[in-house]
TORKE-625664 format. One record per atom (N, C-alpha, C): x, y, z negated; residue in three letters. Coordinates in steps of 0.1 Angstrom, whole numbers, padded with zeros to 4 digits, always signed. Atoms other than C-alpha are relative to their C-alpha. Layout:
<rs>
XYZALA ...
</rs>
This chain:
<rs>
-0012-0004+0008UNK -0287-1820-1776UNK -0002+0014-0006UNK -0001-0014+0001UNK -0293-1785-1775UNK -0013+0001-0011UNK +0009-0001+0009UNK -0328-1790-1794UNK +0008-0001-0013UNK -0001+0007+0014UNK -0313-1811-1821UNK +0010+0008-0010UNK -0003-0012+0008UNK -0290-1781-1830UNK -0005+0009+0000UNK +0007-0007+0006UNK -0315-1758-1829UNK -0013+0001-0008UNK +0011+0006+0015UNK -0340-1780-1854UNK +0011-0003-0008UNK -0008+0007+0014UNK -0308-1785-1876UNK +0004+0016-0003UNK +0000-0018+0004UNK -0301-1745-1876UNK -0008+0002-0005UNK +0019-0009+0004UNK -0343-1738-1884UNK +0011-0010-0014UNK +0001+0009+0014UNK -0335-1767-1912UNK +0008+0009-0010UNK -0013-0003+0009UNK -0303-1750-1926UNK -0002+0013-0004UNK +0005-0015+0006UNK -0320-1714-1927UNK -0011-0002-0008UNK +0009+0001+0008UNK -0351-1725-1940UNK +0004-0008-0014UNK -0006+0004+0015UNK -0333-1744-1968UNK +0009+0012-0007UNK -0007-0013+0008UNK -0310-1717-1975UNK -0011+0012-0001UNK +0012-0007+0005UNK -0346-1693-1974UNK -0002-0001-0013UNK +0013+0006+0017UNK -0358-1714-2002UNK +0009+0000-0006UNK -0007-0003+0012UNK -0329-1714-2022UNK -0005+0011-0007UNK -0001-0012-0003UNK -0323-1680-2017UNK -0016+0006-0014UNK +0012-0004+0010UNK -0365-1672-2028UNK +0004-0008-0015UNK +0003+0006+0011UNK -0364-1700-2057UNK +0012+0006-0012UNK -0009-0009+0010UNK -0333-1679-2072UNK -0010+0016-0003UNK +0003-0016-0002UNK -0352-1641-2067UNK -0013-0007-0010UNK +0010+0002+0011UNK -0380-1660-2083UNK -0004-0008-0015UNK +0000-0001+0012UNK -0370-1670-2110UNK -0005+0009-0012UNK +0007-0011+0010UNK -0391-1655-2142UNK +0006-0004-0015UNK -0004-0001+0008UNK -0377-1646-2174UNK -0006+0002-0012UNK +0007-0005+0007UNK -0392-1642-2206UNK +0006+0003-0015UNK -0008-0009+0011UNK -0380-1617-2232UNK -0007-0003-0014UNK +0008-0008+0006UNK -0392-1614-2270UNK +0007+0008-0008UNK -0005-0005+0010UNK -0385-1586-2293UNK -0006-0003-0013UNK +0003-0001+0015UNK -0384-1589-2330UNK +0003+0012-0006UNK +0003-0010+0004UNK -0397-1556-2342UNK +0004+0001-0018UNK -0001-0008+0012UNK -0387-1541-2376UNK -0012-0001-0010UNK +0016-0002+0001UNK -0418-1537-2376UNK -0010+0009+0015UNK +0001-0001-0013UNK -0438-1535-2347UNK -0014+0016+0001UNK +0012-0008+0004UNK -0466-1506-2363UNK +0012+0013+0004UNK -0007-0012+0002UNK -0435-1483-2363UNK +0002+0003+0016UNK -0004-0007-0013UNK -0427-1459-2337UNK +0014+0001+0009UNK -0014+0005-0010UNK -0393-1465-2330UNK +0006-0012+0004UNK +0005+0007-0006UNK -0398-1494-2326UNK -0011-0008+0012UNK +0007+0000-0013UNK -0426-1492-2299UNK +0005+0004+0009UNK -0007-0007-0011UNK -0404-1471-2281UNK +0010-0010+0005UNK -0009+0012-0003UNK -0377-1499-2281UNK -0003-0010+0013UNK +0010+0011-0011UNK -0405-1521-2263UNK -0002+0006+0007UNK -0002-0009-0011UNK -0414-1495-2242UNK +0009+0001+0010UNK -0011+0005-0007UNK -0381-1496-2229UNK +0002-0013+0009UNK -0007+0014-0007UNK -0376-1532-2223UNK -0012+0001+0010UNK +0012+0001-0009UNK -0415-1532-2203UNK +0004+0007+0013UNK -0007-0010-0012UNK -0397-1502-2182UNK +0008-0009+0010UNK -0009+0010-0003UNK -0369-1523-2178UNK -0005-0012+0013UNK +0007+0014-0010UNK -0389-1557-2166UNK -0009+0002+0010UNK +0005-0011-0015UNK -0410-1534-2142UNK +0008+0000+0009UNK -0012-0004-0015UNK -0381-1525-2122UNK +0010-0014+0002UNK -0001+0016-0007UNK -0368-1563-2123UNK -0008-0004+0002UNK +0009+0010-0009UNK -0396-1578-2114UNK -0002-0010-0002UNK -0002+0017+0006UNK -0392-1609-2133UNK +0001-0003-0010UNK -0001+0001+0019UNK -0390-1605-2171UNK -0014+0001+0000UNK +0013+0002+0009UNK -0422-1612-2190UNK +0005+0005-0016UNK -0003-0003+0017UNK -0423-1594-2226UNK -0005-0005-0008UNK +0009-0002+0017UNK -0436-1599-2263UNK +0009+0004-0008UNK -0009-0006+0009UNK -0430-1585-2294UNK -0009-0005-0012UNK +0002+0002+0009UNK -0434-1598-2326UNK +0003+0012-0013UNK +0004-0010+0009UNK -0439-1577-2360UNK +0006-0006-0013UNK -0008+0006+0012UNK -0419-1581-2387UNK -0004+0006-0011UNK +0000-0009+0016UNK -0432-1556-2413UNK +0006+0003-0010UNK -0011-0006+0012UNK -0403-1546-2425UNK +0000-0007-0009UNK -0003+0012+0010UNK -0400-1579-2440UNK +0013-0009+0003UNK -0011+0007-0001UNK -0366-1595-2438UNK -0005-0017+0003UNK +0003+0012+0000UNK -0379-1631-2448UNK -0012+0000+0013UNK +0004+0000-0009UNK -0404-1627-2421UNK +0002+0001+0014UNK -0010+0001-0015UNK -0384-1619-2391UNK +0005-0012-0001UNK -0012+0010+0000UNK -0360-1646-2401UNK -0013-0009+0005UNK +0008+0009-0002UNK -0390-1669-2402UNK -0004+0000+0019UNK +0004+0000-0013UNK -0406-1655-2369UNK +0008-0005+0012UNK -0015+0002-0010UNK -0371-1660-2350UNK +0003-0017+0005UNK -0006+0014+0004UNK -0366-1695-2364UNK -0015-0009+0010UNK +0013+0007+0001UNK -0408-1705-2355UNK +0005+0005+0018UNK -0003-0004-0011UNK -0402-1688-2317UNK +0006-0006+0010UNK -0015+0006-0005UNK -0365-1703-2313UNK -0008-0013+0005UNK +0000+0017-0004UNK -0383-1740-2317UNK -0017+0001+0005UNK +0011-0001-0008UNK -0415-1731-2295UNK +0004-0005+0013UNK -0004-0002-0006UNK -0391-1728-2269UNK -0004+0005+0016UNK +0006-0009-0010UNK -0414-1702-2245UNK +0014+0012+0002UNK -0009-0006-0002UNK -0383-1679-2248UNK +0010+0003+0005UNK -0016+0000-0001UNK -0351-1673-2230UNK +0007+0006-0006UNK -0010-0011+0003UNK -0332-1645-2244UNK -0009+0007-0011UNK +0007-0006+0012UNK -0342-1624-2279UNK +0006+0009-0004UNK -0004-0010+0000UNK -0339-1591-2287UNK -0005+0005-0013UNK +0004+0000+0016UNK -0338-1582-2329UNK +0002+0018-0004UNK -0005-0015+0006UNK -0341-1548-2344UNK +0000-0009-0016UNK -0004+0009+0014UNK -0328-1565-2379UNK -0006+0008-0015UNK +0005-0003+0011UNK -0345-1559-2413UNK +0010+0000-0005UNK -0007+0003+0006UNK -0319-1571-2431UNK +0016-0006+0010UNK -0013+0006-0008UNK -0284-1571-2408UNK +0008-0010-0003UNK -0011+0007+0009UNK -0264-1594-2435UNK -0009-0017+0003UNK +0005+0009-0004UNK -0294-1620-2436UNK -0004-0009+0006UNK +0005+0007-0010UNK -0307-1627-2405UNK +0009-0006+0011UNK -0014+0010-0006UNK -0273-1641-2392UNK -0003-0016+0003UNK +0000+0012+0000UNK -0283-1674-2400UNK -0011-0002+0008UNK +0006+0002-0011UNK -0313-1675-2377UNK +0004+0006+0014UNK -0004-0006-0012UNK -0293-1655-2353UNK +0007-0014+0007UNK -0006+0011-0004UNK -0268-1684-2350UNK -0007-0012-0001UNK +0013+0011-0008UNK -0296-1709-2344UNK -0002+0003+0017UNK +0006-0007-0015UNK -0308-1688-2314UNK +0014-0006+0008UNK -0011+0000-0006UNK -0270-1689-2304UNK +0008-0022+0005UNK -0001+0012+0000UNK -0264-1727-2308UNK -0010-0009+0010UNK +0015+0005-0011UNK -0298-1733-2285UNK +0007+0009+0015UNK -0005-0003-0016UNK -0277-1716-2257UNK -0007+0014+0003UNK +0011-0006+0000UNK -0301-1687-2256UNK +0010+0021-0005UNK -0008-0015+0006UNK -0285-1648-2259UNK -0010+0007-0003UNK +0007-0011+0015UNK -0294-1624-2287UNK +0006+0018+0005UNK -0007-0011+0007UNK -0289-1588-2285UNK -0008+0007-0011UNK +0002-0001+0003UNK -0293-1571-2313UNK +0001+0020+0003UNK +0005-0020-0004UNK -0310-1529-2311UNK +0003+0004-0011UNK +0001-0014+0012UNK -0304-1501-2334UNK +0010-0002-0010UNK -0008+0004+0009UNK -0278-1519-2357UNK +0008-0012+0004UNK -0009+0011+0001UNK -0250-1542-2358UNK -0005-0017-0008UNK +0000+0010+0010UNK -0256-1577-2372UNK +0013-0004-0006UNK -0016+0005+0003UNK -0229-1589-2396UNK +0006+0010-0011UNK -0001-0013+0011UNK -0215-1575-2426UNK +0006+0014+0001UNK -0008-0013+0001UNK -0196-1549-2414UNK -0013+0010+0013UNK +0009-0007-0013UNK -0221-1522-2401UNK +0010+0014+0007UNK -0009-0011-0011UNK -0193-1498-2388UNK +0009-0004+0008UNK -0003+0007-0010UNK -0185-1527-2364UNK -0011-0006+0012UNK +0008+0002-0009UNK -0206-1526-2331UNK +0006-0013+0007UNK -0008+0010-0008UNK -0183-1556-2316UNK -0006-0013-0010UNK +0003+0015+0006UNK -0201-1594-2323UNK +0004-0002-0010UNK -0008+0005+0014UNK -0194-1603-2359UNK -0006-0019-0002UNK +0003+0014-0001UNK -0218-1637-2360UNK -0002-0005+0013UNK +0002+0012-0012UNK -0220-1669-2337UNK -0014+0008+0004UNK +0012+0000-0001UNK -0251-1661-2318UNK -0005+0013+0009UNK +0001-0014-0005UNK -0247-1622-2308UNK +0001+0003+0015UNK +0001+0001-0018UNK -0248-1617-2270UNK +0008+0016-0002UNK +0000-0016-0003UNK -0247-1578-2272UNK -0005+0005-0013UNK -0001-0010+0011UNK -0248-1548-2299UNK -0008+0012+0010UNK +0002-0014-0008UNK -0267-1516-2283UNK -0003+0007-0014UNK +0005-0006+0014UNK -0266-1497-2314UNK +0015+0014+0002UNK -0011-0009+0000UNK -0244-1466-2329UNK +0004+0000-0013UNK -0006-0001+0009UNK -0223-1467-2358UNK -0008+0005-0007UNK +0011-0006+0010UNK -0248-1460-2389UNK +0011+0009-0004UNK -0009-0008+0010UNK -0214-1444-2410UNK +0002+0010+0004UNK -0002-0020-0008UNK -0206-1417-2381UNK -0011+0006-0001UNK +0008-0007-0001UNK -0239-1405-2379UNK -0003+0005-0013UNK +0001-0002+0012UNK -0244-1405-2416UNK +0010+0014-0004UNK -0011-0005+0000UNK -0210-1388-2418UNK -0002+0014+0003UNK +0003-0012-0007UNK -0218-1359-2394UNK -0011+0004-0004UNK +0008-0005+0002UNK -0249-1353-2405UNK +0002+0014-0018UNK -0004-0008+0011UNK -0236-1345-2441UNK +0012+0010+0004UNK -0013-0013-0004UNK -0204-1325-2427UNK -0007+0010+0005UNK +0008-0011+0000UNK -0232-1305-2415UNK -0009+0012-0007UNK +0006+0002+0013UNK -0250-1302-2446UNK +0012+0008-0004UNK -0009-0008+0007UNK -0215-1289-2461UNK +0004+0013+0006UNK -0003-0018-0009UNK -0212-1261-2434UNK -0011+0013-0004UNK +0013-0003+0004UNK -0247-1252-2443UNK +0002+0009-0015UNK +0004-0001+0009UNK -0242-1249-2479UNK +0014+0007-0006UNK -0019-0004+0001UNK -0200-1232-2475UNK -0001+0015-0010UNK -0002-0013+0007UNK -0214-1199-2489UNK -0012-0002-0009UNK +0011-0001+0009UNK -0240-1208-2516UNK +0005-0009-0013UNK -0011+0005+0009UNK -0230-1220-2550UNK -0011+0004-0011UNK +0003+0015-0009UNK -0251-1242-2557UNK -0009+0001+0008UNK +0008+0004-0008UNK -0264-1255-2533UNK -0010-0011+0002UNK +0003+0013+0002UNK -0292-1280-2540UNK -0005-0010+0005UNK +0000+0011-0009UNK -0296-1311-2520UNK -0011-0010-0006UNK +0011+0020+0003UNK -0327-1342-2519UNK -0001-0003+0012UNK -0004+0008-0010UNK -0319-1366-2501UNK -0008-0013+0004UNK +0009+0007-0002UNK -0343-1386-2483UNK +0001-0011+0006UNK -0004+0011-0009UNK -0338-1418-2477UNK -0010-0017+0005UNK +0015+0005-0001UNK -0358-1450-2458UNK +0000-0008-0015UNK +0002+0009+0009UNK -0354-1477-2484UNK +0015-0008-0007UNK -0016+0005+0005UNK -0318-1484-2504UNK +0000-0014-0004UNK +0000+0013+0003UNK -0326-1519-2506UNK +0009-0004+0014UNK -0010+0007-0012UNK -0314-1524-2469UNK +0014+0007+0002UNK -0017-0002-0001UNK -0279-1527-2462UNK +0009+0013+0012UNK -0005-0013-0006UNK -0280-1500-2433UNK -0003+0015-0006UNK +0007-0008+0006UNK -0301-1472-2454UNK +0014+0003-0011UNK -0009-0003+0010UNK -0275-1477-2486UNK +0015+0002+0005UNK -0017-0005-0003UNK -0245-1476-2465UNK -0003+0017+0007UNK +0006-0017-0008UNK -0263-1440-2448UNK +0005+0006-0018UNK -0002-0006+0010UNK -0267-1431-2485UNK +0016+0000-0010UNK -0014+0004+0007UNK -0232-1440-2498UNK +0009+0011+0010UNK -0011-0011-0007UNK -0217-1417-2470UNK -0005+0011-0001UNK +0002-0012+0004UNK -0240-1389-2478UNK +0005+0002-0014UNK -0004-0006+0018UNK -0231-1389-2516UNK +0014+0001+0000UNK -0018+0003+0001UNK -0191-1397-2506UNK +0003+0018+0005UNK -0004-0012-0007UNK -0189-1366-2484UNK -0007+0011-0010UNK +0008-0010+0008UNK -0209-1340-2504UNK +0002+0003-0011UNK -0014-0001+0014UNK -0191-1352-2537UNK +0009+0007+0003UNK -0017-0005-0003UNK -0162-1336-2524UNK +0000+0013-0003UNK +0002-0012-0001UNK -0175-1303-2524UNK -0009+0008-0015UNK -0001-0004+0013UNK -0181-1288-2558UNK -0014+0011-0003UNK +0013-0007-0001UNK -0208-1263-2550UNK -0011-0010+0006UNK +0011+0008-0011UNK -0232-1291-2534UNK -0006-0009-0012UNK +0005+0014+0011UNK -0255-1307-2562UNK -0012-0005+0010UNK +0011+0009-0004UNK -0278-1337-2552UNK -0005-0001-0010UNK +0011-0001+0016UNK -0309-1329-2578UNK -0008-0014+0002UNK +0010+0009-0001UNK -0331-1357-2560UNK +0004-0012+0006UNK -0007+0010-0013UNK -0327-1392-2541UNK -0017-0003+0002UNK +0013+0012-0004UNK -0363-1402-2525UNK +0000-0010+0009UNK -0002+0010-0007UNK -0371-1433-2506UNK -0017+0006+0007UNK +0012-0001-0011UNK -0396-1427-2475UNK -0008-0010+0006UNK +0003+0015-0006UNK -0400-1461-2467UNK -0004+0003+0015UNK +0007-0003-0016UNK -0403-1445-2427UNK -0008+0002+0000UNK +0009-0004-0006UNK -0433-1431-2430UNK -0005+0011-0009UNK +0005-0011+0003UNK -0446-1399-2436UNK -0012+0005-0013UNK +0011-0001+0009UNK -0475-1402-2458UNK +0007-0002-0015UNK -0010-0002+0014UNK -0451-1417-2485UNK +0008+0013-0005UNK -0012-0013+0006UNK -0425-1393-2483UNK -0005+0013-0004UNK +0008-0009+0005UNK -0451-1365-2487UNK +0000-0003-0014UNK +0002-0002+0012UNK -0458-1377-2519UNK +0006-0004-0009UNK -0014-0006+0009UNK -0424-1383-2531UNK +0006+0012+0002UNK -0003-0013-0005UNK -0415-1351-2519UNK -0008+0006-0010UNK +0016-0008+0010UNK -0447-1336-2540UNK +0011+0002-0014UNK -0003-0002+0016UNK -0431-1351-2570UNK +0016+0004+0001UNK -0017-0006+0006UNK -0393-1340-2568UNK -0001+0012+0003UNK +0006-0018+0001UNK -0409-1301-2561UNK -0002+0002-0012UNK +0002-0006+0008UNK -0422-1303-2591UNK +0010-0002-0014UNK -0013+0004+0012UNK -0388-1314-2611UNK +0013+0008+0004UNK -0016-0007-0008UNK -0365-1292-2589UNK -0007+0016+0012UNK +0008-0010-0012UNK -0382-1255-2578UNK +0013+0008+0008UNK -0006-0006-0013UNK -0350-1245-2557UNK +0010-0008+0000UNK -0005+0011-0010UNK -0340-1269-2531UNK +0004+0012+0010UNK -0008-0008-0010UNK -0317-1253-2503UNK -0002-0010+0015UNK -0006+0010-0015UNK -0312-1287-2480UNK -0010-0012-0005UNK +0005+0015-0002UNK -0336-1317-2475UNK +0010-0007+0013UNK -0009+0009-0009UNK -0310-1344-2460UNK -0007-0018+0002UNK +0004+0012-0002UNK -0327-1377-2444UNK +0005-0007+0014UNK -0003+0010-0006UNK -0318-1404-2424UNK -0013-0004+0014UNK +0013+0001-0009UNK -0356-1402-2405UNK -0007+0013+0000UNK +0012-0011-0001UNK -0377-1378-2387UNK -0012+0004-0009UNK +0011+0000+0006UNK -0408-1394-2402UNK +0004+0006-0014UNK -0002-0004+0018UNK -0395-1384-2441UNK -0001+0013+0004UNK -0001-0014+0002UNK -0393-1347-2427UNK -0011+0002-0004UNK +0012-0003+0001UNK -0431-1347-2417UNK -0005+0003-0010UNK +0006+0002+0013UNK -0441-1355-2448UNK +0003+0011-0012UNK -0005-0005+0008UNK -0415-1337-2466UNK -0007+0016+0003UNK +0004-0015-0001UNK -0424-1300-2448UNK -0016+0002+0001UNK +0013-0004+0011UNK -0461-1306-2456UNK -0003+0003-0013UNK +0002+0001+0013UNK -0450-1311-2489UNK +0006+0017-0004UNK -0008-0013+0004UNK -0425-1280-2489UNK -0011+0013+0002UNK +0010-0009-0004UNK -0455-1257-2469UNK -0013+0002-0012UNK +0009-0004+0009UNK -0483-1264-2497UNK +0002+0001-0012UNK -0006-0005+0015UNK -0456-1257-2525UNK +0002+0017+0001UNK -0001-0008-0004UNK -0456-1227-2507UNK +0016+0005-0001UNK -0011+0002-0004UNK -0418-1231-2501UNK +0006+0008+0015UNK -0005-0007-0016UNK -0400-1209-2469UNK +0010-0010+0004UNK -0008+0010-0013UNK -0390-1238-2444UNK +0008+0007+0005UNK -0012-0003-0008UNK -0373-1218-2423UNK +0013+0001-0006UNK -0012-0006+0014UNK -0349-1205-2451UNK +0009-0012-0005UNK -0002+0011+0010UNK -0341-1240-2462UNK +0009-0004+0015UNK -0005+0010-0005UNK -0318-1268-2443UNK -0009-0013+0003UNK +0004+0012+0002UNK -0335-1297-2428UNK +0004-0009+0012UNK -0002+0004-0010UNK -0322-1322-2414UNK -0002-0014-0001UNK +0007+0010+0004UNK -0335-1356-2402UNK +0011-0010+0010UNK -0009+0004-0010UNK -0326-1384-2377UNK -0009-0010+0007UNK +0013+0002-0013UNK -0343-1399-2347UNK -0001+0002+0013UNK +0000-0007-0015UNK -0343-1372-2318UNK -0019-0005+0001UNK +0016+0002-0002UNK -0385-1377-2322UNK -0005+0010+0007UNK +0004-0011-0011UNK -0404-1357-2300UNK -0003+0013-0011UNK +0008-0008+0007UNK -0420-1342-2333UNK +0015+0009-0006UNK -0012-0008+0001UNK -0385-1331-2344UNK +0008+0005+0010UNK -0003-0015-0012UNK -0373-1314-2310UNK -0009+0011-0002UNK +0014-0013+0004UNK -0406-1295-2312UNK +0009+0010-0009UNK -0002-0004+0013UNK -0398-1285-2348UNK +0016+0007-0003UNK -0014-0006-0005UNK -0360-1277-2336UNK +0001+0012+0005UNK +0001-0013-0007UNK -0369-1253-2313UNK -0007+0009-0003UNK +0014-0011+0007UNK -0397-1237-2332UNK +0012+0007-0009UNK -0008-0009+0010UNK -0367-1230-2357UNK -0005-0005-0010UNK +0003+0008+0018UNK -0386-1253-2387UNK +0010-0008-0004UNK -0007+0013-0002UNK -0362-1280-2385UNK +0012+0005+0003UNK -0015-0006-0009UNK -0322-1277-2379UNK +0009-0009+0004UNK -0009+0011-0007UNK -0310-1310-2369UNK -0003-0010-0002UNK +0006+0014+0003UNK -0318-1343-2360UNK +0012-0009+0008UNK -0009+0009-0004UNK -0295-1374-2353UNK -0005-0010+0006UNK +0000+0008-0006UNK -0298-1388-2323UNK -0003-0016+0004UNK +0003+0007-0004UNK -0313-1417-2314UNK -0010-0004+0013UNK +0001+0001-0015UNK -0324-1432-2280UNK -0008-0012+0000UNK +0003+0012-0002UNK -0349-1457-2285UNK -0008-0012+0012UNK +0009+0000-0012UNK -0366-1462-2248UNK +0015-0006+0007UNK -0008+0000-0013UNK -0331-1461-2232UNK +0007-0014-0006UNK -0007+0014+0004UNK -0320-1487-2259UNK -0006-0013+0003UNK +0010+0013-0008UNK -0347-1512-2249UNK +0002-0002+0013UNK -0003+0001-0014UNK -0337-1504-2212UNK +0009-0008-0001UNK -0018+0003-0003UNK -0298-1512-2216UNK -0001-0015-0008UNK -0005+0019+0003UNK -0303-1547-2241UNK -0009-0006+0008UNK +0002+0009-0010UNK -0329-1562-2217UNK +0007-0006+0011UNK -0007-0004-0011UNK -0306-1553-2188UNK +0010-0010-0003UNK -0010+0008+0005UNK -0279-1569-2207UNK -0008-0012-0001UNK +0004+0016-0001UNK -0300-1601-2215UNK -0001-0009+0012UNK +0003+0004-0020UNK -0311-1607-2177UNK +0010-0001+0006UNK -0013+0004-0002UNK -0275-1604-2170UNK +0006-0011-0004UNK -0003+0016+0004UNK -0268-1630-2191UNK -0005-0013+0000UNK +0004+0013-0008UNK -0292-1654-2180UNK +0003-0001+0014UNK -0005+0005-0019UNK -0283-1649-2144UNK +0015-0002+0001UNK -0013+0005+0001UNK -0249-1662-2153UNK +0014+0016+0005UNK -0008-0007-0005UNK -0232-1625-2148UNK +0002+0006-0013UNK -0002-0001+0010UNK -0213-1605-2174UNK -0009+0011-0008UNK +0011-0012+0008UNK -0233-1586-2202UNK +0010+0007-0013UNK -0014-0009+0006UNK -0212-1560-2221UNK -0005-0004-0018UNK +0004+0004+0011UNK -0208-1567-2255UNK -0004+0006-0014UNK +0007-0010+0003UNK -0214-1536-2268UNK -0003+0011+0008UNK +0007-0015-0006UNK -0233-1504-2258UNK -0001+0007-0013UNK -0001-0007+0013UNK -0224-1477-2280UNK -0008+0012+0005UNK +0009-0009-0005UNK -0255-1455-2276UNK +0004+0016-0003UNK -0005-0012+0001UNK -0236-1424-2292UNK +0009+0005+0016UNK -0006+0000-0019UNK -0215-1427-2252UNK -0011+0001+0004UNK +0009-0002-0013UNK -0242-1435-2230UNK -0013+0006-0003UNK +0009-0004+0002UNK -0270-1414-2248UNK +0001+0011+0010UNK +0001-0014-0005UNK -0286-1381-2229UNK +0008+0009-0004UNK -0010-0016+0010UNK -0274-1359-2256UNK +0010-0003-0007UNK -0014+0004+0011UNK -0245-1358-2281UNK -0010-0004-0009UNK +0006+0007+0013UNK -0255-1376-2313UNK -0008+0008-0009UNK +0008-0009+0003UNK -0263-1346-2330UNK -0004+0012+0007UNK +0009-0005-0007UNK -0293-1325-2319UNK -0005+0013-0009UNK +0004-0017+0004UNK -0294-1285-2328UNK -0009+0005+0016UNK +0005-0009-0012UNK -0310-1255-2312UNK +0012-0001+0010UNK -0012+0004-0010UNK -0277-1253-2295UNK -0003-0007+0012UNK +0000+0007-0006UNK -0281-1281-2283UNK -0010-0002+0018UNK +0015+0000-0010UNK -0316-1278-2268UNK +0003+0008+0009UNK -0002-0010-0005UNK -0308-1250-2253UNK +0006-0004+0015UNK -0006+0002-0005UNK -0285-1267-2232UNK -0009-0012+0010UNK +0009+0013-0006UNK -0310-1299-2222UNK -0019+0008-0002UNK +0019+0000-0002UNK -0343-1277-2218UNK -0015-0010+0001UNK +0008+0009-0002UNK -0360-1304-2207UNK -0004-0017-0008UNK +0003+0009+0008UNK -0356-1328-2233UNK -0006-0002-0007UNK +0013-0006+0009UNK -0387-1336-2251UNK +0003-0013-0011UNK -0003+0012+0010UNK -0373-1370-2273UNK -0007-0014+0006UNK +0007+0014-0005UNK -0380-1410-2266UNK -0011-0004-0006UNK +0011+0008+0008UNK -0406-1414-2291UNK -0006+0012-0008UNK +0006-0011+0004UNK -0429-1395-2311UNK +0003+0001-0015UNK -0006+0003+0012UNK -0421-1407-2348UNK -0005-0010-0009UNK 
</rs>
């Protein structure tokens, strides 16, 4: 008797063992859809989630490349979704308005979405689910940061009359970039001394914006404020300003990112403010959230990265000063 309840105990631990393992080992497998997957804040994104699946122990990554092609993501999402190697998908969106409709595919296959760096859905100064399909938001209001960057920009420019402004932006074709530029031209209109002589498009990367930068030097020889939306458009821009033989320091520049290359450039005093972004810690927090939601627990529905970032949103000497040790998530 006494055996037969202590071979029915081994049985009842050793099954409850193997539950127990066959739950811990369960493996997950993440993919991101990159923006584009060449760019740098977007590597950092991935970076994050790899960080992430390290320290669970059971995510598997990839990352697809979207080249800053709308119709391409959409495609990649849709070809992915009906592969079905995937559990959970994580979009930095080309096009936030578009890609709804392969979002809510994903969402209809049972499968959670969050989406990085932006809202999906037409309203981008709503971080809270707008389409079927959305799991999670880890992003920050494009219009506040926009907002504050220019209210900066007018503090800048309170005693100079005029003050002339080019304004650097990635590409006004997408719907978060033109709503950036629609709040820099709203706020800065208001102010009477503040002309905007120039609008460039950077398309994110450096090399371009150099040499739109080149050409609005030589249609506009005193600029006060270069105002962008991206670190990368500075780079470009203060090689352009340095071999017009232009005094950087003297001028307003401000970008957005938090790149490692603009902390540098912050504290050197070339540079005077960059807008916040957290791309490492954002790839931490929507994996985090996805793996939550496949293990049937709750995953918050937004993360508003301006709250749980290191620093405040925007990034002065000040600032630095205060976070010495802050060197930025990504390089640019």
């Amino acid at each position: 008797m006494l055996k037969s309840i202590l071979s029915l105990a081994a049985s009842t631990a050793l099954a409850a063992a193997t539950l127990t393992g066959a739950a811990h080992a369960k493996d997950w497998k993440v993919a991101l859809f990159a923006s584009s997957a060449q760019n740098g804040f977007n590597q950092a994104i991935y970076e994050g989630m790899q960080r992430k699946a390290k320290e669970l122990g059971n995510v598997e990554t990839a990352i697809y490349d979207g080249q800053f092609d709308a119709a391409r993501q959409y495609s990649q999402i849709e070809d992915v979704l009906a592969g079905g190697q995937f559990d959970a998908f994580i979009v930095v969106p080309n096009d936030t308005v578009g890609i709804a409709g392969a979002v809510a595919e994903v969402g209809k296959a049972g499968k959670p979405l969050a989406t990085a760096l932006f809202p999906i859905g037409p309203d981008l100064s709503k971080l809270e689910p707008q389409v079927p399909g959305v799991t999670t938001t880890v992003a920050s209001p494009p219009a506040d940061g926009a907002r504050a960057q220019a209210e900066d920009v007018v503090k800048f420019c309170a005693d100079k009359d005029p003050c002339n402004v080019v304004i650097m932006i990635g590409q006004r074709i997408y719907p978060f970039d033109n709503l950036r530029y629609e709040v820099y031209t709203k706020v800065l209109g208001e102010h009477a001394n503040i002309k905007v002589v120039a609008t460039g498009e950077g398309n994110y990367d450096p090399d371009k914006s150099l040499t739109v930068m080149q050409d609005i030097l030589q249609a506009n020889k005193d600029i006060n404020v270069v105002l962008s939306n991206a670190d990368q458009h500075l780079v470009g821009v203060e090689i352009a300003l340095e071999s017009a033989g232009r005094d950087v320091k003297a001028m307003y520049l401000s970008g957005g990112g938090a790149a490692s290359v603009a902390i540098d450039a912050i504290r050197e005093g070339r540079w005077d403010v960059t807008l916040a972004h957290f791309p490492r810690s954002m790839g931490e927090y929507a994996l985090d959230a996805m793996v939550k939601k496949l293990e049937g627990k709750d995953a918050p529905a937004v993360i508003d990265m301006d709250k749980v970032g290191p620093l405040p949103p925007l990034i002065n000497a000040e600032v630095l000063a205060k976070f010495p040790d802050f060197k930025g998530e990504w390089a640019q």
